[in-house]
C-alpha positions in Angstrom: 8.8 -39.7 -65.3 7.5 -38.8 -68.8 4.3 -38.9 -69.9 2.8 -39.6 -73.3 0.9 -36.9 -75.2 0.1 -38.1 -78.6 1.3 -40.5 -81.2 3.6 -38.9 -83.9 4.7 -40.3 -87.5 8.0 -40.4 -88.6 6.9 -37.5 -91.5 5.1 -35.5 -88.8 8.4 -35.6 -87.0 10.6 -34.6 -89.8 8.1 -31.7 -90.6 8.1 -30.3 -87.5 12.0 -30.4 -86.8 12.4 -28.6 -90.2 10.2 -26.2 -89.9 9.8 -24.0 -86.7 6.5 -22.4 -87.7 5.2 -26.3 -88.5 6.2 -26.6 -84.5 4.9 -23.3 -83.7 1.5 -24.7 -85.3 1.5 -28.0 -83.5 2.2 -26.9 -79.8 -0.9 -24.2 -80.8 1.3 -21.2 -79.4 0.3 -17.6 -80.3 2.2 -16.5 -83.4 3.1 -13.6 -81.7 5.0 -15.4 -79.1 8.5 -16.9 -79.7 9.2 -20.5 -79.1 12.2 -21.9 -77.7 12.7 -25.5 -78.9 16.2 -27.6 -80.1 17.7 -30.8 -79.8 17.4 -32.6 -76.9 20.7 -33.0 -74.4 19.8 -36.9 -73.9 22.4 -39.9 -74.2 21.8 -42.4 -76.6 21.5 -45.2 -74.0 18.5 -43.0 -72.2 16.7 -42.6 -75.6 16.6 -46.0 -76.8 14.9 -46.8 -73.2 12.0 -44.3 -74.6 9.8 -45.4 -76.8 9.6 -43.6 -80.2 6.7 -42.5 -82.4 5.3 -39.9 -79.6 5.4 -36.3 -77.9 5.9 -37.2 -73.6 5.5 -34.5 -71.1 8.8 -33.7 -69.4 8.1 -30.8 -67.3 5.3 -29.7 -65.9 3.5 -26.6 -65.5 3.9 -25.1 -62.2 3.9 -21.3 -61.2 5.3 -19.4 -64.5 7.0 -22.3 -65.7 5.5 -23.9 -69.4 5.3 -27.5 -70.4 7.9 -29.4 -71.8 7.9 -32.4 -74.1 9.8 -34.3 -75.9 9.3 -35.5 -79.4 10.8 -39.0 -80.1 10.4 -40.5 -84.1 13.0 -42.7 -85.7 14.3 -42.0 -88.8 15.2 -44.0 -91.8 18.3 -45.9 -90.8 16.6 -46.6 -87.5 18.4 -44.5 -85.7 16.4 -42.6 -83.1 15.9 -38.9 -82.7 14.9 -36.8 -80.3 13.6 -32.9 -80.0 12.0 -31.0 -77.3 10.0 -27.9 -76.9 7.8 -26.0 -74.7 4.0 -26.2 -75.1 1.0 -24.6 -74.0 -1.6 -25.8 -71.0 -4.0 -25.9 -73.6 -2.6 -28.5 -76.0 -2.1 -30.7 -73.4 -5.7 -30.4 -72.0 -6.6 -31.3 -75.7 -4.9 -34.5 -75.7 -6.5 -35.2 -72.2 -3.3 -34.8 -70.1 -3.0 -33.2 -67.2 0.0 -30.5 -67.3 1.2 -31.5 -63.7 3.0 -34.8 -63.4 2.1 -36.8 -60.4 5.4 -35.9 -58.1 4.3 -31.8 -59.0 0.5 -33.0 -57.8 2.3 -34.3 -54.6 4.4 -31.4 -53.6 1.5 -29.6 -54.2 -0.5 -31.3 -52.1 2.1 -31.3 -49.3 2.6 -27.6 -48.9 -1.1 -26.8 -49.8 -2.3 -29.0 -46.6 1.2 -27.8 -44.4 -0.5 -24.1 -45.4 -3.8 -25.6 -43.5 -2.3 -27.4 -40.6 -0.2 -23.7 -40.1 -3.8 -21.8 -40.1 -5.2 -24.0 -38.1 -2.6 -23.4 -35.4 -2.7 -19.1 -35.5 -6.5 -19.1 -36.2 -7.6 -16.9 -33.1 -11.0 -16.6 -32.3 -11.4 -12.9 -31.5 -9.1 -12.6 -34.8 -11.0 -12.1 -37.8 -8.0 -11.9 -40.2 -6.8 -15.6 -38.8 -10.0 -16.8 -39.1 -10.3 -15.9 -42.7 -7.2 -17.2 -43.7 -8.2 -20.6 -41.7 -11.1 -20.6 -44.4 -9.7 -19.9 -47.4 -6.4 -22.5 -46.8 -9.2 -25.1 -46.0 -11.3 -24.7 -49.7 -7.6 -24.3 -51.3 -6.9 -27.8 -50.0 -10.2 -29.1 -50.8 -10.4 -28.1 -54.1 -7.2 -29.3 -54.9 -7.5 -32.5 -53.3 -11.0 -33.3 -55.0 -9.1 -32.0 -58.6 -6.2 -35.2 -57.7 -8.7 -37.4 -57.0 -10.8 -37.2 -59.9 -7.5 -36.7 -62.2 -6.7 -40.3 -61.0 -3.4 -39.2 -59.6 -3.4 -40.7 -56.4 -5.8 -42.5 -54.7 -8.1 -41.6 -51.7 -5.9 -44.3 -49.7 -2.8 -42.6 -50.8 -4.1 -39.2 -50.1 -4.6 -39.9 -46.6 -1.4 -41.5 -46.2 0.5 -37.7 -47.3 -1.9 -35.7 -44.6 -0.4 -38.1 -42.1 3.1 -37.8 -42.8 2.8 -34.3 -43.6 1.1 -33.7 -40.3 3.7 -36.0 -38.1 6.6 -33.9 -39.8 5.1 -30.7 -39.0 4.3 -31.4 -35.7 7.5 -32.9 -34.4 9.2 -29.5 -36.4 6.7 -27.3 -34.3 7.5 -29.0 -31.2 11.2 -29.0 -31.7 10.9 -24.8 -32.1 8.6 -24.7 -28.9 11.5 -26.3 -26.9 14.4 -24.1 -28.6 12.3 -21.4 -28.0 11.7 -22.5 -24.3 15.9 -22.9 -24.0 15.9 -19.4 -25.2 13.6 -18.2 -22.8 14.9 -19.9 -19.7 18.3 -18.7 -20.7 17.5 -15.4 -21.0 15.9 -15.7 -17.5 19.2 -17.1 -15.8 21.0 -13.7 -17.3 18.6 -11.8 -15.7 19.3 -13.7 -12.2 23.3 -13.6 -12.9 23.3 -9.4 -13.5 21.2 -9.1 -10.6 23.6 -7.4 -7.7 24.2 -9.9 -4.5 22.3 -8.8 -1.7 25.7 -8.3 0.2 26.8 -5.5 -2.7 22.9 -4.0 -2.3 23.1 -3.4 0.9 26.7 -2.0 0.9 25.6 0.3 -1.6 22.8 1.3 0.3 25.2 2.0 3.5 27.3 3.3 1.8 25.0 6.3 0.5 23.8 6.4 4.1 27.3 7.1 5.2 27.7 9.7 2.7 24.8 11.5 3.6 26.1 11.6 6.9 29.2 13.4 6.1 27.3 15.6 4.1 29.3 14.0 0.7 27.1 14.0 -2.4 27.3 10.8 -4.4 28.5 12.8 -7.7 31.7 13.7 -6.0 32.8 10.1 -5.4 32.0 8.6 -8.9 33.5 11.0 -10.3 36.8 9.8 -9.4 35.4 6.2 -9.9 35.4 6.0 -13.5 39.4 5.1 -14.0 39.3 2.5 -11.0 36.0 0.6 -12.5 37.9 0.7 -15.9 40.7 -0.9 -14.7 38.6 -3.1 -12.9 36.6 -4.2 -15.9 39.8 -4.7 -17.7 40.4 -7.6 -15.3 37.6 -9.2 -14.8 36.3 -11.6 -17.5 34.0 -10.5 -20.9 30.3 -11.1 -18.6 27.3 -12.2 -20.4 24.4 -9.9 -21.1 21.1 -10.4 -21.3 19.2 -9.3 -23.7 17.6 -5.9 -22.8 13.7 -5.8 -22.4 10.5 -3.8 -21.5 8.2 -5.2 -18.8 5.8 -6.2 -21.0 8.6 -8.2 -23.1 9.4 -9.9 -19.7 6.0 -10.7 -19.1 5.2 -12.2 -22.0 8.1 -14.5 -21.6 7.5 -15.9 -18.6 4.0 -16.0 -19.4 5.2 -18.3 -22.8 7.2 -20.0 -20.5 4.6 -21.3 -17.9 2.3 -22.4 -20.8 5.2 -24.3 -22.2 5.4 -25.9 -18.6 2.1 -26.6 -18.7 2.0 -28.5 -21.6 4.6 -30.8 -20.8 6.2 -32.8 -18.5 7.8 -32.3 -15.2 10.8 -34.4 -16.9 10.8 -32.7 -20.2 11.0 -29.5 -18.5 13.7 -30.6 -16.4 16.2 -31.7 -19.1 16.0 -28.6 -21.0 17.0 -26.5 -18.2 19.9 -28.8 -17.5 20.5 -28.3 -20.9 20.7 -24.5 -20.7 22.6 -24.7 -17.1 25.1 -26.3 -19.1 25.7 -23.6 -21.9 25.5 -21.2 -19.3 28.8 -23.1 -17.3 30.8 -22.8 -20.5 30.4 -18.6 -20.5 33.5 -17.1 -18.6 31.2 -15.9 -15.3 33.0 -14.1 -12.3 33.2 -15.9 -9.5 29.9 -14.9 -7.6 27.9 -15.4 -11.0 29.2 -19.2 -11.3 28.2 -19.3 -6.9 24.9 -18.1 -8.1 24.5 -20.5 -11.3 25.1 -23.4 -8.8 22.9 -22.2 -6.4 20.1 -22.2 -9.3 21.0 -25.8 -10.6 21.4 -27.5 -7.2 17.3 -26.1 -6.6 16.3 -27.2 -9.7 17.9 -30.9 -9.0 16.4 -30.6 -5.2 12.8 -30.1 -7.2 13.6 -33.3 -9.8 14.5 -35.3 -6.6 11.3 -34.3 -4.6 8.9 -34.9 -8.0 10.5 -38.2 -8.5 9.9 -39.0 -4.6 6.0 -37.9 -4.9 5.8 -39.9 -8.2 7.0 -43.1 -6.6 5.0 -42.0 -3.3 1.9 -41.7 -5.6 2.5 -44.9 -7.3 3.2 -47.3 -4.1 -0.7 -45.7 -2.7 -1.9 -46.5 -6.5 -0.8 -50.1 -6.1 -2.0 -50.3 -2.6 -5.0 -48.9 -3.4 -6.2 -51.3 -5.9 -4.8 -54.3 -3.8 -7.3 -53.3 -1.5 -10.0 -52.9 -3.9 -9.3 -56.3 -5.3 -9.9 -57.9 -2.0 -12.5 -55.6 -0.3 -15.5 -57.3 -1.9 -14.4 -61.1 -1.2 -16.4 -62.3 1.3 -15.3 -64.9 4.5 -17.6 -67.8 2.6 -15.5 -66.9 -0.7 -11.9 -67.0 1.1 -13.1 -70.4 2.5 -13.9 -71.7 -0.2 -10.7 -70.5 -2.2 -8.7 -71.8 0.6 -10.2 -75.5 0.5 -9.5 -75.5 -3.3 -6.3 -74.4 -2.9 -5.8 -77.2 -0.1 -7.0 -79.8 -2.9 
């Protein structure tokens, strides 16, 4: 999209193409500060679609970048001709024009009121820090949202229709990482469960040491002639997976985002993302009693979906008898007569 910045004769065209300094003069820039300006790389299909006899914004002026226009004139054969160059903020403002097109306003706009909707989400209340930064991306917004609507940009209508979408993406991206990070979570958990040692291989070890103690053996003396027969071992068994090592507080704090996450949505919900881990989990080459023990963890998470589906439908049959009964508690005898008879005629 191009907008137009002035009018421009055919002379002052010529004059300013011939003469860098007559350019320099034109776009106001500081003599001290060199200007970068040539032909422009344009077809001649796209240029006769532009009208001639003008300067048009080309690029706005975002961040560090500078405004570009483009000067258009025709010359004596009627032939058009075309030159760009950067220009200053300034020169634009003069010939009321607002240095960011209306797609640059836009993607402004978006990202300015993402930056709010993301504030508004870690703003903590015993956080000072959160709660300033809340503030001050809530008056960015505002001030640049007032600065479109009185540049005529977009409309109030049309403002409100980009804080919707904007807020529909962000929320649907937000909730998409809450459920990654809830898989991530609830895999790391059934790691956890799959290194833990079998209560048959506890209590052996236990025995074992109780043995030893017994026959007055210290437990250095045996492992020390372990270490070959576990290597060899380990070179037979599968690669097994690892979870990821954490402190008790790490833990903690994981199951403690995983219960919220729980909390917040459904039983169902919930239920499909496990099965969705269980299933990643089944493709890992597990030992024997590891894939016993993943089993053992999926058949009591389907046992739980089958008894919350039986209380939901439980739940629902009382609903429906419930107001059955409420629909016909306060008909009276004379009322069920009289609804009969008419129901006779």
């Amino acid at each position: 999209m191009m907008k137009k910045v002035t009018s421009l004769s055919n002379d002052q065209f010529n004059t300013l193409i011939a003469d860098k300094r007559e350019l320099k003069k034109f776009m106001k820039h500081p003599q001290n500060e060199k200007i970068e300006a040539g032909w422009a790389n344009i077809s001649g299909e796209q240029l006769q679609e532009i009208p001639s006899g003008a300067i048009y914004l080309t690029q706005s002026a975002l961040g560090d970048e500078k405004p570009q226009v483009l000067l258009v004139s025709t010359d004596e054969n009627g032939q058009k001709q075309a030159y760009e160059s950067d220009t200053t903020v300034e020169f634009l403002k003069s010939h009321d024009v607002s240095p960011i097109l209306p797609q640059d306003r836009d993607q402004q706009l978006q990202v300015s009121y993402r930056k709010l909707l993301e504030a508004h989400d870690q703003e903590q209340p015993q956080q000072v820090e959160s709660m300033l930064a809340r503030v001050n991306a809530e008056k960015d917004y505002v001030q640049l949202k007032g600065l479109t609507l009185k540049e005529g940009t977009f409309t109030r209508e049309q403002v409100d229709a980009m804080e919707s979408h904007v807020s529909v993406h962000y929320y649907d991206q937000k909730q998409a990482k809450e459920q990654g990070q809830y898989k991530d979570d609830y895999k790391q958990e059934l790691l956890h469960e799959l290194e833990k040692p079998s209560e048959e291989s506890q209590y052996k070890a236990v025995y074992k040491q109780q043995l030893l103690a017994q026959l007055g053996i210290s437990q250095e003396k045996t492992t020390e002639k372990e270490p070959n027969k576990q290597g060899d071992q380990e070179k037979q068994e599968p690669v097994q997976p690892k979870a990821k090592e954490e402190t008790l507080q790490e833990k903690e704090q994981r199951l403690a985002k995983m219960k919220e996450f729980e909390q917040k949505h459904s039983f169902d919900k919930v239920y499909k993302l496990k099965k969705e881990v269980l299933q990643e989990l089944k493709g890992l080459d597990l030992t024997d009693s590891q894939r016993e023990k993943l089993t053992k963890l999926e058949k009591s998470l389907d046992t739980e979906k089958k008894d919350h589906d039986q209380q939901k439908k439980e739940e629902k049959s009382q609903n429906g008898f419930v107001k059955f009964f409420a629909q016909n508690k306060g008909t009276s005898p004379t009322q069920k007569k009289k609804e009969s008879q008419e129901v006779e005629r």
